[in-house]
C-alpha positions in Angstrom: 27.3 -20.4 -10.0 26.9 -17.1 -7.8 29.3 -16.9 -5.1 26.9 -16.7 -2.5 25.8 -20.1 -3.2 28.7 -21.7 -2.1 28.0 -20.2 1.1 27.8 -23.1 3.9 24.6 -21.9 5.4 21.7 -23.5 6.4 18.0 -21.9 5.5 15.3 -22.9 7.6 11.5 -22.3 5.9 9.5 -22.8 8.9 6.1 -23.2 8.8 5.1 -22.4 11.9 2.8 -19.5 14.4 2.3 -19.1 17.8 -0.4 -20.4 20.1 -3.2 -20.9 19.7 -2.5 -21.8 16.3 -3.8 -20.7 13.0 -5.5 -24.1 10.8 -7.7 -24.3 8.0 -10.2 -26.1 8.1 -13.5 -27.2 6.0 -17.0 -28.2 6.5 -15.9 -31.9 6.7 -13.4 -31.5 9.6 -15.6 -29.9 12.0 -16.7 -31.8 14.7 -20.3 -32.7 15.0 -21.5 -30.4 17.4 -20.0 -27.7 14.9 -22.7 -27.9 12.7 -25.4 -28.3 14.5 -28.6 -25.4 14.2 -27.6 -24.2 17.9 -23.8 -24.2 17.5 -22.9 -22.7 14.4 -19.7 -20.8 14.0 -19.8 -17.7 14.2 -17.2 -15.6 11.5 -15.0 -12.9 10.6 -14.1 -11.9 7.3 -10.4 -9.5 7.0 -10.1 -7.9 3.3 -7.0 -6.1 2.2 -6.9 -4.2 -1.1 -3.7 -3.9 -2.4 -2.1 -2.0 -5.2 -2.1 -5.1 -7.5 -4.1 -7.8 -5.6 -7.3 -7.4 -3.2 -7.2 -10.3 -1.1 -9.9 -11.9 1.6 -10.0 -14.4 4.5 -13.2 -16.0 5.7 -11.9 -16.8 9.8 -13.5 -18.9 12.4 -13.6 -16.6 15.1 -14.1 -19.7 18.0 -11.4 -21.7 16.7 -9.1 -19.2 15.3 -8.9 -20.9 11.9 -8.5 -20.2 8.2 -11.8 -21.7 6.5 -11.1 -19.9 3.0 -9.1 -17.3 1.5 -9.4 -15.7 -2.0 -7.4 -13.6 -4.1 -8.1 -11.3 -7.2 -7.2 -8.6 -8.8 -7.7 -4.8 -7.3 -9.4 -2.8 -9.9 -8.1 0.5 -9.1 -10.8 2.8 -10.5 -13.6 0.4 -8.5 -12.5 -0.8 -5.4 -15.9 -2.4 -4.8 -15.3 -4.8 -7.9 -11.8 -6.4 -5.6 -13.9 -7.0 -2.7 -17.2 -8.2 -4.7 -14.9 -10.6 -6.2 -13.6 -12.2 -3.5 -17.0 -12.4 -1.0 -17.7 -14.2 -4.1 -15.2 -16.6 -3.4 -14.9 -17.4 0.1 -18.7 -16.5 1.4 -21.2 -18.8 0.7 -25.0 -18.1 1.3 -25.7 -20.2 4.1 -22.7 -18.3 6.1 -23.8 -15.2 5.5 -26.2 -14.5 8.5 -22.6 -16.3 11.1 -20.7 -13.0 9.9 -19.5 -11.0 12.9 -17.0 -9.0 12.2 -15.5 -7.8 8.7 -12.2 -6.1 8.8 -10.7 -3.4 5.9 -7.3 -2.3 5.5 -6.7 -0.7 2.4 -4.3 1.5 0.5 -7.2 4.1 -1.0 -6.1 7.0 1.5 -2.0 6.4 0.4 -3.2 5.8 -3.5 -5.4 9.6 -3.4 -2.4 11.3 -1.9 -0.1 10.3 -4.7 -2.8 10.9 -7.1 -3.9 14.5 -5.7 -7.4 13.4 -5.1 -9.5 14.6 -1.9 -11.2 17.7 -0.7 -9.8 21.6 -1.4 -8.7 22.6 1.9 -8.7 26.0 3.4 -6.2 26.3 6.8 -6.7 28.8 9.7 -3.4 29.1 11.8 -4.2 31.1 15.1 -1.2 33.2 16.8 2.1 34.4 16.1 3.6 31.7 13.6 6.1 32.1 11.4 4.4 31.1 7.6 4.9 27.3 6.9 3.9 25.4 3.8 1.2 22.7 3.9 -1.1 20.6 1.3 -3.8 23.6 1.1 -5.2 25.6 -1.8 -5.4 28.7 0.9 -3.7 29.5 4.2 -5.1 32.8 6.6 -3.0 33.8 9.3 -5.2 35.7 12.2 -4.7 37.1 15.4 -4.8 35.3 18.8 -3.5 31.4 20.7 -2.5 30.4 23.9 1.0 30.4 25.8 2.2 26.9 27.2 0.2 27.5 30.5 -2.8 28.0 28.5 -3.1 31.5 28.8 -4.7 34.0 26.0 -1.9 36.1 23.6 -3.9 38.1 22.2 -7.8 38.1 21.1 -9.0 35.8 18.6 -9.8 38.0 15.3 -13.1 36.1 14.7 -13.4 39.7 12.2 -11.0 38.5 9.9 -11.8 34.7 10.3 -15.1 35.3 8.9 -13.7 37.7 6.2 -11.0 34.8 5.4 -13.7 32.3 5.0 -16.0 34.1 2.6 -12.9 34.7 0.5 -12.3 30.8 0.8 -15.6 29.0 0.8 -16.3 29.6 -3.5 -13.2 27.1 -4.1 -12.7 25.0 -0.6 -14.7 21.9 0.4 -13.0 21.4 3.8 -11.5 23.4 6.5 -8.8 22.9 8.9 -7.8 24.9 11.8 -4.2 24.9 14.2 -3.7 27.5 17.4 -0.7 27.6 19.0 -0.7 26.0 22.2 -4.3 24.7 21.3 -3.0 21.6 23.4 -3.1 23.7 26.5 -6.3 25.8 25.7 -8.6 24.6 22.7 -10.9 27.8 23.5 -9.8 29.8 20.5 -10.0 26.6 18.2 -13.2 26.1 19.3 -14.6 29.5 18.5 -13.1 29.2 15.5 -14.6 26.1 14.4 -18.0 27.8 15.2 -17.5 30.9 12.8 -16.4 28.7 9.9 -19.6 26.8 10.4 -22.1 29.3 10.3 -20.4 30.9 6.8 -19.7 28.2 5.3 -21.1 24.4 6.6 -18.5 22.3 5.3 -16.3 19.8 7.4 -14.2 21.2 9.7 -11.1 19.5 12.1 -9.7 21.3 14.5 -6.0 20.2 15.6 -6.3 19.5 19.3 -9.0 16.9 18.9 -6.4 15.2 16.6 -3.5 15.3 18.3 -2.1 16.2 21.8 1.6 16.9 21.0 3.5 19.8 20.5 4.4 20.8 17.5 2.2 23.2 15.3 3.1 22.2 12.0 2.5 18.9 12.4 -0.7 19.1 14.1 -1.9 21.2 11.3 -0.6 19.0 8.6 -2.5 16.1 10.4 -5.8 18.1 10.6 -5.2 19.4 6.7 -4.8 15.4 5.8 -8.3 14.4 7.9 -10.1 16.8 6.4 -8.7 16.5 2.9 -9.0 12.3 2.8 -12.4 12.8 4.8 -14.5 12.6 1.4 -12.2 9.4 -0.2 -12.4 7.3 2.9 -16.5 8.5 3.4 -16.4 7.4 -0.3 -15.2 3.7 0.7 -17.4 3.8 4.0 -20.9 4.5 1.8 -19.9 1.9 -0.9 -19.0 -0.5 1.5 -21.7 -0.4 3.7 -24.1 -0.6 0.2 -22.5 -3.8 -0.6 -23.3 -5.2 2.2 -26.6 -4.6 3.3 -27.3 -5.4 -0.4 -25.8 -9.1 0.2 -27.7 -8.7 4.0 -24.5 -9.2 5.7 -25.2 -7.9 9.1 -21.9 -7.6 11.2 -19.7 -4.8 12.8 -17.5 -3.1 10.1 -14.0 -2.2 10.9 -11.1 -0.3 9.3 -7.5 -0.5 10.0 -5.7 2.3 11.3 -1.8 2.1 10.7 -1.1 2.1 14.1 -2.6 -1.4 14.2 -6.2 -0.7 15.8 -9.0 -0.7 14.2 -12.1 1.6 14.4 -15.7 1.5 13.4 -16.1 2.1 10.1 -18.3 4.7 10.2 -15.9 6.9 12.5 -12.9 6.3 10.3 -13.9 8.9 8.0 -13.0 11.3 10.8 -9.6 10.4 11.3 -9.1 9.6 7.5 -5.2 10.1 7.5 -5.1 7.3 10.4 -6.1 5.2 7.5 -2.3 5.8 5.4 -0.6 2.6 6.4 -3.3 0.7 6.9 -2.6 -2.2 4.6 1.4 -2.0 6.2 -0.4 -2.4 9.6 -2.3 -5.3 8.8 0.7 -7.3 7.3 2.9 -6.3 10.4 0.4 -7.6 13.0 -0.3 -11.3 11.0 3.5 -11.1 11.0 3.9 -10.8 14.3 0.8 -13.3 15.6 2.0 -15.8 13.5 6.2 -16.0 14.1 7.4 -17.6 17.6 10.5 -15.0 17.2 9.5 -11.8 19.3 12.3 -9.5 17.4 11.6 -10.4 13.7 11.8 -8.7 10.1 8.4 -8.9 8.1 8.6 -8.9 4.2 5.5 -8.3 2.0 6.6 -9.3 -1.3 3.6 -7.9 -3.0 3.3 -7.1 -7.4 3.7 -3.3 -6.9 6.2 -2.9 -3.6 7.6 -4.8 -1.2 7.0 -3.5 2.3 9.3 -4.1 5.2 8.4 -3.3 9.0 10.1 -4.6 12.1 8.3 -6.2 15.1 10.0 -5.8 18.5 8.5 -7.7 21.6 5.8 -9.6 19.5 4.4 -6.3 18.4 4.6 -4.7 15.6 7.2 -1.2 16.0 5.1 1.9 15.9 7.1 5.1 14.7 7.7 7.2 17.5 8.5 10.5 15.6 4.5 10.5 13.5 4.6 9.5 10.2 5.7 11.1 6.9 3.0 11.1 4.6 4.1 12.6 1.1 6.2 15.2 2.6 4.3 16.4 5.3 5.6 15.2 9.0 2.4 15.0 11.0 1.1 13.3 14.5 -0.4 10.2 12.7 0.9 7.3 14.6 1.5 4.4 12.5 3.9 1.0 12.0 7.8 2.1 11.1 7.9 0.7 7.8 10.4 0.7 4.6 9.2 0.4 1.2 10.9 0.0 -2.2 9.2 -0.3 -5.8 10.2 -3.6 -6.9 7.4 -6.7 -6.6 6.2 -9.8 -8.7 5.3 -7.0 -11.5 8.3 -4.5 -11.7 9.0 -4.1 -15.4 12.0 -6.2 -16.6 14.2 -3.6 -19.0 16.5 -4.2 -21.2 19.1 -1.9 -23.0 20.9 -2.9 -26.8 24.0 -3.7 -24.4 22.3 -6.4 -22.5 22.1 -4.1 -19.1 18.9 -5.6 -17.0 16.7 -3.3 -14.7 14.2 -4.1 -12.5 11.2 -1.7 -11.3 9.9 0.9 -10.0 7.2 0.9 -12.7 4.5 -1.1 -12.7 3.5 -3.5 -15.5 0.7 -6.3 -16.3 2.8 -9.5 -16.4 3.2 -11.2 -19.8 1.7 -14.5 -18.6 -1.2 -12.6 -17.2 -2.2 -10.5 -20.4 -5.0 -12.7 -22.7 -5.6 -11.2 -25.9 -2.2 -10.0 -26.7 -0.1 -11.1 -29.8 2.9 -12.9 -29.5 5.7 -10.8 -27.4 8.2 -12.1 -30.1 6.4 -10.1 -32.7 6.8 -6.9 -30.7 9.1 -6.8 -27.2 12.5 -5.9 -27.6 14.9 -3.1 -25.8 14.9 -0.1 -24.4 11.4 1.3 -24.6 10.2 -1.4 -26.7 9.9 -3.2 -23.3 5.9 -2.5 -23.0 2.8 -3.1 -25.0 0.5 -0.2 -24.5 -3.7 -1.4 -25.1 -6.3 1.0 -24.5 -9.5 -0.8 -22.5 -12.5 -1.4 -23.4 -14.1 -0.2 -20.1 -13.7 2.9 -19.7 -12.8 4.2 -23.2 -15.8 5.7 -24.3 -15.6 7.8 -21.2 -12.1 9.5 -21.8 -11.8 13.0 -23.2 -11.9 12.4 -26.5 -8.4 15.1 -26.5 -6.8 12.6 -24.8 -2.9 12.1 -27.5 -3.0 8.5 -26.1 -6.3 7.4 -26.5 -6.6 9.1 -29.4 -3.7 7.0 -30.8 -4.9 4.2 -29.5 -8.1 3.8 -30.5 -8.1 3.2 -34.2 -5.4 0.6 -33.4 -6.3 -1.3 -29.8 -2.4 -1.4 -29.3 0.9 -0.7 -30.0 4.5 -1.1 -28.5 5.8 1.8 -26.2 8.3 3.3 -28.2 5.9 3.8 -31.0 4.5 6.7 -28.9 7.6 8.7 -28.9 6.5 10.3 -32.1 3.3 12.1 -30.1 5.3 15.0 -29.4 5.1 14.4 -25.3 8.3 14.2 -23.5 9.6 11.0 -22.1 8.3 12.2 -18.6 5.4 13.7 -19.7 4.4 9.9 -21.8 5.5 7.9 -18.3 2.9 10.2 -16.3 -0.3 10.1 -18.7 0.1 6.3 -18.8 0.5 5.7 -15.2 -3.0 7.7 -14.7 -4.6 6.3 -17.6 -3.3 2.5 -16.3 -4.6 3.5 -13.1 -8.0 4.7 -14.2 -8.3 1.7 -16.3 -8.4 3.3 -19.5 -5.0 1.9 -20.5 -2.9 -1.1 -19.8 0.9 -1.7 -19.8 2.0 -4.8 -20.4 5.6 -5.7 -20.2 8.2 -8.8 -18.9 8.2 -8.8 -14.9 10.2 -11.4 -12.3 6.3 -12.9 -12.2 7.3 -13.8 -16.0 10.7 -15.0 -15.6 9.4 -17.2 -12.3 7.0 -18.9 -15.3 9.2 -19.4 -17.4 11.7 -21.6 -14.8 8.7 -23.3 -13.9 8.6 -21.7 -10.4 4.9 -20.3 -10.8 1.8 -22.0 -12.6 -0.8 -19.1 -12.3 -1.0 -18.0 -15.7 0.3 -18.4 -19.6 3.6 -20.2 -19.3 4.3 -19.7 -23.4 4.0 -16.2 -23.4 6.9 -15.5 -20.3 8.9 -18.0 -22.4 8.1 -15.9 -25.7 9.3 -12.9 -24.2 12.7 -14.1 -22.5 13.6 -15.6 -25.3 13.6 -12.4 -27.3 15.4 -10.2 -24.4 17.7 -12.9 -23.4 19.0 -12.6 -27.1 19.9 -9.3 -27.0 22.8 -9.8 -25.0 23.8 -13.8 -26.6 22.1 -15.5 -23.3 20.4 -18.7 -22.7 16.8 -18.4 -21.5 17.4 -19.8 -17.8 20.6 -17.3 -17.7 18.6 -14.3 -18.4 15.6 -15.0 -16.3 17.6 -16.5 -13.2 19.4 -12.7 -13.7 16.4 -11.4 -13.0 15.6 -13.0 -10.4 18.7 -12.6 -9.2 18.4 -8.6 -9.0 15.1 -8.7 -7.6 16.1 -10.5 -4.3 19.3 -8.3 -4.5 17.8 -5.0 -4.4 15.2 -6.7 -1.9 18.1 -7.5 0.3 19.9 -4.1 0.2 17.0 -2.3 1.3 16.7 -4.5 3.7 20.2 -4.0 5.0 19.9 -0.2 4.8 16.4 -0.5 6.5 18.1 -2.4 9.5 21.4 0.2 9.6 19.1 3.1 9.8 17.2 1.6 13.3 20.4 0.4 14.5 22.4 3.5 14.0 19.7 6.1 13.4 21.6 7.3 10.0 21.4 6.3 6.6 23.2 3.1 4.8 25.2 6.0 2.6 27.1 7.5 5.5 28.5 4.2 5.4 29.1 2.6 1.9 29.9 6.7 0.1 27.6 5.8 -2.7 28.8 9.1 -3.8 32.2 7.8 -4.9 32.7 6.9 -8.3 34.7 3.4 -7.0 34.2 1.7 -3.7 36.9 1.8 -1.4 35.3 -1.0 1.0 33.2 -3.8 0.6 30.7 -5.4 3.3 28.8 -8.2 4.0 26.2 -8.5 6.1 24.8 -11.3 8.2 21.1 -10.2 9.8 20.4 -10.9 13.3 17.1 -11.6 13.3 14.3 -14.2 11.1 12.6 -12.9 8.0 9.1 -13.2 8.0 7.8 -13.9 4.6 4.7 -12.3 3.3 2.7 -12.1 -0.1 2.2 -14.7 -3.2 5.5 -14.7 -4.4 7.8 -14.6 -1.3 8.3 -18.4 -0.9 9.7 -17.8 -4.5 11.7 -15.0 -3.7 13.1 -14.8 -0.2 14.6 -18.3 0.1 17.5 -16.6 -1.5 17.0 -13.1 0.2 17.2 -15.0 3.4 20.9 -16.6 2.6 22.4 -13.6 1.4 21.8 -12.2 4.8 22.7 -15.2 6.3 19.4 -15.7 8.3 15.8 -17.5 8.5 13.1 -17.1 6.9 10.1 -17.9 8.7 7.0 -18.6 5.7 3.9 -18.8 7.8 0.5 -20.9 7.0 -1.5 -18.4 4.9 1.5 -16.2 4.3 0.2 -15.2 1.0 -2.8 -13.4 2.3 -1.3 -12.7 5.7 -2.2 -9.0 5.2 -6.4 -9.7 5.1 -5.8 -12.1 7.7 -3.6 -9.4 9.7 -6.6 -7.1 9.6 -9.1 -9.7 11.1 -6.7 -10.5 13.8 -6.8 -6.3 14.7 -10.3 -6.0 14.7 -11.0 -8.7 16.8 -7.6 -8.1 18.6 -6.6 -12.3 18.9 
């Protein structure tokens, strides 16, 4: 038995939201007069596309109730497929022609910043600034800005703009443009803007209609970000409203901004980077309409991350400092949130000595897999922990140069460790497979804590036998029983969940990092700590009532599991747009 479960503390899983309450209802339950020609309900419909799961709430917008929700999985390559799938499920014909409002949050403007994807920028910096880096293929420096009253420097150079531009326009697809002290005097900006327009008419964003702070970097970083994400999100926008005037849906279209507002869909394009933490947002706001505690932690236990954001005051906290995105600081305002790479399908490793990892990567779960053999007749340790199959999708359409696919194809599929002998390095192998599993040309399938969960009998969502097959086989390497092994890795899941949750908490309380105080740079620990968190957990995503039960006693606090707390993030988005 671990030690902390002789702990003598109580855990409270309340199922409970503020007023008016959230309910589900059906057709059955409504009164009469509901469903009557004159008095039908009018709906909403909040969808939230995930990095694993693309979930969707149908919402009665008159009696603030749940009246279906569906989940499926987010094809990354085709985000339309996700949402197809579940208006499928929870939007019925007659219904169609109630739909109000339909509300996106998504993660496509965070998943093309990882991936490099968007438009070829081209920056203009205006005035005397010292050089600065910034996610551009071309930076020109001219002549000219504003003081702090608002008064010219010096001349804009519109000579060399023009000059810079032609140079730029053969291999740039968007522009953006930062003068110092534009905040005070957009005039120069302005001008600016013109000249790039009539060489070359591509986007342009100019940084004081994006932000009114100081701070030149940042407002040029945010601009660069618009006008790079512009086409992705434009992308979604055009697909999106195609889906829906193709299934005549007829009903305002909003998209989640991580500061927790929403915005017509058709304008979010324009502030594209606004879009960054829009999923975070979503799952903040549900978190904090549906918990009677106004200071509050909410957990999104999702299968790629698990998100963490703090509501203060029944809101959800907005950063006050503009929000990091890759490594650019910029003037996007959005919810101060923690994340860490461990969720339902964080790959389960396991080394010839019997040590257990857990995450970062990424892996189909075991259970979830059809049409793979037996993982007795090929998992094992160390990099045997994955079975790599190439699609049938979107094979035909890789470059036929491609090592893996090339390897691939003759055979369908074959353990990891069998690819060591391409002649890639270990880093360059992790990095092809994590775009070719992205693009849908590959899959990795491995052992996850969504296994081990099956195969205790805490989950029935997919192939029970198969989770069992495979902890078997790692819980012998290191002599354990079956339960053992997979209650370990359960076990380290909901620890690493609960530290970042501790250093997440030390850092707002203290403003400095959780190291300062524990010297993780120290070969032994001179001190140990425990920690007792002072305010409820807010549970969030399919496999948190699994999960933080335990979470919540090793910080010695509640945990609050709300009705529809595993899709509390589409429901979240609904509740912005039509700010309930």
């Amino acid at each position: 038995m671990y030690p902390w479960k002789k702990w003598d503390i109580r855990i409270r899983i309340v199922f409970f939201v503020g007023m008016p309450p959230l309910t589900t209802v059906t057709g059955e339950e409504r009164p009469e007069t509901m469903q009557t020609a004159t008095l039908k309900p009018a709906y909403g419909i909040g969808i939230d596309t995930g990095g694993t799961y693309t979930d969707a709430v149908l919402f009665d917008l008159s009696r603030r109730a749940v009246v279906r929700s569906a989940k499926r999985p987010t094809v990354h390559h085709d985000l339309r497929q996700g949402i197809i799938d579940v208006l499928d499920d929870i939007v019925s014909g007659q219904e169609t022609e109630q739909i109000r409002t339909i509300a996106f949050s998504t993660t496509l403007a965070t998943n093309a910043i990882v991936e490099g994807r968007g438009a070829d920028v081209g920056l203009i910096v205006i005035g005397q600034v010292k050089p600065f880096e910034a996610p551009v293929v071309s930076t020109c420096y001219v002549d000219g800005g504003h003081d702090h009253m608002g008064r010219e420097v010096k001349p804009l150079d519109i000579e060399r703009i023009v000059d810079a531009v032609a140079g730029m326009k053969s291999h740039v697809t968007g522009y953006a443009i930062a003068g110092a002290m534009s905040i005070e005097n957009p005039a120069h900006e302005q001008v600016a803007a013109k000249a790039v327009e009539l060489t070359d008419p591509q986007p342009v964003f100019c940084s004081h209609a994006i932000s009114s702070r100081a701070g030149i970097r940042e407002r040029a970083a945010t601009a660069v970000l618009h006008a790079r994400l512009r086409p992705v999100i434009q992308a979604f926008v055009d697909h999106a409203e195609q889906l829906l005037e193709h299934r005549h849906i007829s009903a305002e279209i909003r998209m989640i901004h991580g500061d927790a507002t929403a915005i017509d869909l058709r304008q979010a394009a324009l502030r594209a980077a606004s879009t960054v933490a829009s999923g975070p947002a979503a799952t903040a706001y549900f978190g904090a309409k549906s918990s009677v505690a106004k200071t509050a932690l909410v957990v999104d236990v999702g299968g790629t991350t698990t998100d963490i954001t703090l509501i203060k005051d029944g809101r959800p906290l907005i950063s006050c400092d503009g929000s990091l995105i890759d490594r650019w600081r910029t003037h996007v305002d959005a919810v101060d949130m923690h994340t860490v790479g461990i969720g339902g399908d964080s790959l389960v490793a396991v080394n010839r000595s019997g040590g257990i990892t857990v995450g970062p990567r990424r892996v189909q779960p075991l259970c979830m897999a059809n049409g793979i053999p037996d993982p007795a007749d090929w998992i094992g340790a160390d990099d045997r922990n994955r079975w790599i199959l190439a699609t049938d999708r979107r094979q035909n359409e890789a470059a036929p140069t491609d090592p893996i696919l090339t390897y691939l194809k003759p055979r369908g599929a074959t353990p990891a460790d069998v690819m060591d002998g391409l002649g890639m390095s270990d880093l360059g192998l992790d990095r092809r497979l994590e775009a070719l599993t992205f693009n849908h040309q590959a899959r990795e399938i491995g052992f996850t804590p969504t296994d081990a969960l099956h195969a205790l009998g805490k989950l029935h969502i997919g192939d029970k036998a198969r989770s069992i097959s495979g902890a078997a086989v790692l819980a012998g390497l290191d002599n354990q029983p079956l339960e053992t092994f997979c209650r370990r890795v359960i076990d380290l899941t909901q620890q690493k969940i609960a530290d970042t949750i501790i250093g997440y908490v030390y850092h707002q309380q203290t403003g400095k990092p959780m190291s300062n105080l524990t010297g993780t740079n120290q070969k032994e620990a001179l001190l140990s700590f425990s920690f007792k968190l002072g305010v409820p957990i807010v549970g969030i995503g399919a496999a948190a009532r699994e999960i933080l039960p335990d979470v919540a006693r090793r910080l010695q606090t509640q945990l609050i599991l709300p009705p529809h707390f595993e899709v509390g993030n589409a429901l979240g988005a609904i509740l912005i747009a039509r700010q309930a």
